[in-house]
C-alpha positions as CSV (number, residue, x, y, z in Angstrom):
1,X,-58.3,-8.4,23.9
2,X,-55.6,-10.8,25.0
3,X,-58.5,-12.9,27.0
4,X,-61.1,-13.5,24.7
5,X,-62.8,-15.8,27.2
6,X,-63.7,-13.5,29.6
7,X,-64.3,-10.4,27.3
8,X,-68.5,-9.1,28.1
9,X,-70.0,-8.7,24.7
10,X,-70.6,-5.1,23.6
11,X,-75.0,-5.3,25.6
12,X,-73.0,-6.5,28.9
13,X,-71.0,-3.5,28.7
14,X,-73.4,-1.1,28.0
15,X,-75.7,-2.6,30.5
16,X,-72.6,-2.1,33.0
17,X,-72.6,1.8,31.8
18,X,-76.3,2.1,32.0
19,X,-75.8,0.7,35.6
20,X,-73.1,2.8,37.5
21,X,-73.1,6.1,38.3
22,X,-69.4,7.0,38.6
23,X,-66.0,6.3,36.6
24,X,-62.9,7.3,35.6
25,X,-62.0,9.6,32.6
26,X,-58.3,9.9,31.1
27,X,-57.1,11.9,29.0
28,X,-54.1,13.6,28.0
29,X,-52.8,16.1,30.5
30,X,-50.5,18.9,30.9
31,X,-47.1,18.0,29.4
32,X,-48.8,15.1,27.7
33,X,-48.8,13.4,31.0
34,X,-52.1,11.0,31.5
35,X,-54.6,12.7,33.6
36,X,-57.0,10.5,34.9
37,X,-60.1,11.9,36.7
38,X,-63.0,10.3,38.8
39,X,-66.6,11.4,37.1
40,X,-70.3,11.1,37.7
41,X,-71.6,10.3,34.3
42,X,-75.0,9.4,32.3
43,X,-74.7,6.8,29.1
44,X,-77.6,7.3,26.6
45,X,-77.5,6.4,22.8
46,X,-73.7,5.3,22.6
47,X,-72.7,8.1,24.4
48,X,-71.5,9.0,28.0
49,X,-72.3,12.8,29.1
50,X,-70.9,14.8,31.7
51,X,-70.9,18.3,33.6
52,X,-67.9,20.2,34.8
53,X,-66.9,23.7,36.0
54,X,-65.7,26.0,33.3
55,X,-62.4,26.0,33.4
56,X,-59.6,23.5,35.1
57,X,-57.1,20.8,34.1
58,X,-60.2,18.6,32.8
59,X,-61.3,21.4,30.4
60,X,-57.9,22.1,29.3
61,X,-57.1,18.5,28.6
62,X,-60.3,18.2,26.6
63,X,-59.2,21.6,24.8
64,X,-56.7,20.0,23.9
65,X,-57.2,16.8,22.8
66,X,-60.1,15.0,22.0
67,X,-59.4,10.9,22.5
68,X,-59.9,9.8,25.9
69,X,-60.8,6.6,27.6
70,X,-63.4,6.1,30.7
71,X,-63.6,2.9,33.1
72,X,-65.8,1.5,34.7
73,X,-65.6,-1.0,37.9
74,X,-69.0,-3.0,38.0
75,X,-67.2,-5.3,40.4
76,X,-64.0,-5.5,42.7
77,X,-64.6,-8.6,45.1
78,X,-61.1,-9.6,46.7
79,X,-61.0,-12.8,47.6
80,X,-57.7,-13.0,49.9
81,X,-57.2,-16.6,50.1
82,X,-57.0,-16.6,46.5
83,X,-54.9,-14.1,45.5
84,X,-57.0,-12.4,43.0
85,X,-60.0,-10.3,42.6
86,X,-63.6,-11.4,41.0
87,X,-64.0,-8.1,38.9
88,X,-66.0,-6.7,35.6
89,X,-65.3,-3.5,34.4
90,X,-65.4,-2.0,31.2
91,X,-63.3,0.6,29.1
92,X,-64.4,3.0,26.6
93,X,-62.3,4.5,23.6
94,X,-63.6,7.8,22.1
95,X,-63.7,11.5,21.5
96,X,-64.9,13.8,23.9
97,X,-66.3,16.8,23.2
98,X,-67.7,20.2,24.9
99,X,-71.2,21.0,24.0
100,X,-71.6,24.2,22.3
101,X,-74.9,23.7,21.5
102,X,-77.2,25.6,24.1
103,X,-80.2,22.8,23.2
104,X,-77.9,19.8,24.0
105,X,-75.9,21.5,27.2
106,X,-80.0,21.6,28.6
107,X,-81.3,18.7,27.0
108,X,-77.6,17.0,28.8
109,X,-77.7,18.8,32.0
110,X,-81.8,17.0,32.4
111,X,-80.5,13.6,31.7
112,X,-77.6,14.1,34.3
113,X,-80.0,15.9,36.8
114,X,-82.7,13.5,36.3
115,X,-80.4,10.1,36.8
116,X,-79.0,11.2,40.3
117,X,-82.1,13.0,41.6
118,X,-85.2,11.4,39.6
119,X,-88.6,13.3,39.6
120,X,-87.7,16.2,40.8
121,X,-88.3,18.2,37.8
122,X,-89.5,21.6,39.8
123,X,-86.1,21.3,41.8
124,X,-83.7,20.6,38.3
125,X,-85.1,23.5,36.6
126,X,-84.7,25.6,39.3
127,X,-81.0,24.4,39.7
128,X,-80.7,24.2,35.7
129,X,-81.9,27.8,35.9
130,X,-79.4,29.2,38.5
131,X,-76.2,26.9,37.4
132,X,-76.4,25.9,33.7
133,X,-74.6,29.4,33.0
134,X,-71.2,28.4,35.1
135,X,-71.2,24.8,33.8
136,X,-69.7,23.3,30.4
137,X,-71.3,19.7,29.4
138,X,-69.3,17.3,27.8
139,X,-70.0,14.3,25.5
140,X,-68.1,11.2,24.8
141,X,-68.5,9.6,21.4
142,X,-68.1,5.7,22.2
143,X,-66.1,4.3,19.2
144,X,-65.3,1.3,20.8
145,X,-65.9,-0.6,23.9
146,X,-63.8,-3.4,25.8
147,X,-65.9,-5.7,28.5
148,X,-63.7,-7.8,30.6
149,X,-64.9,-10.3,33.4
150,X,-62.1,-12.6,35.9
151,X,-62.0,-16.0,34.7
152,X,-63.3,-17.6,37.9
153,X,-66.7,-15.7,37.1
154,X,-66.8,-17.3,33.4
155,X,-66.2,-20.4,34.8
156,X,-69.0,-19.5,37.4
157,X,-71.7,-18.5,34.4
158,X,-70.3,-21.7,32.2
């Protein structure tokens, strides 16, 4: 990073994953055109997890290769009479994967149903139960992470 001064370190940016709920995913399209898609997501244990339908442009991507980034915008305050925006966001590098496994497609599809609709287990089985057949999961192996803050907010925290 260019701006060392306003990188996050590598907790801040998890913490940012841990905290939002959607991002964006890019990967490498059709005609090796960047295809960049917006994604509900769950981060545990260096890794992001998603669900999707079983086939489309996202699965085909992934098919067909496996390095993709995913962003995340913690914060986008304009201020106008400033020209500029007070962000954080955070970018991570990685391979993504479909889960084949049918232990880890359940044990994802819990940690996805369980973030957006906590303590509802009767409810997620059931839906696990009647959906988990027309769904693929998806992990992304973080290998790298890149935390980036606007320089008015390090001046703020200084």
């Amino acid at each position: 990073m260019r701006r060392k001064r306003q990188q996050l370190t590598e907790e801040e940016s998890i913490a940012i994953l841990q905290k939002a709920t959607a991002g964006t995913l890019a990967l490498l399209g059709d005609d090796d055109y960047p295809y960049a898609v917006p994604i509900s997501y769950v981060y545990h244990d260096g890794k992001l997890y998603f669900h999707s339908a079983l086939t489309g442009h996202k699965v085909d991507a992934i098919r067909k290769c496996d390095r993709a980034s995913f962003c995340v915008i913690d914060q986008d305050a304009v201020q106008p009479q400033k020209y500029t925006t007070f962000y954080r966001s955070v970018i991570a590098f990685g391979r993504i994967h479909i889960i084949e496994d049918a232990q880890e497609k359940l044990d994802t599809a819990r940690m996805l149903g369980n973030r957006y609709n906590p303590n509802q287990e009767e409810a997620l089985q059931k839906e696990i139960e009647n959906g988990l057949s027309r769904m693929l999961m998806i992990r992304f192996d973080i290998e790298h992470l890149t935390g980036k803050e606007a320089i008015e907010l390090v001046k703020r925290n200084e």
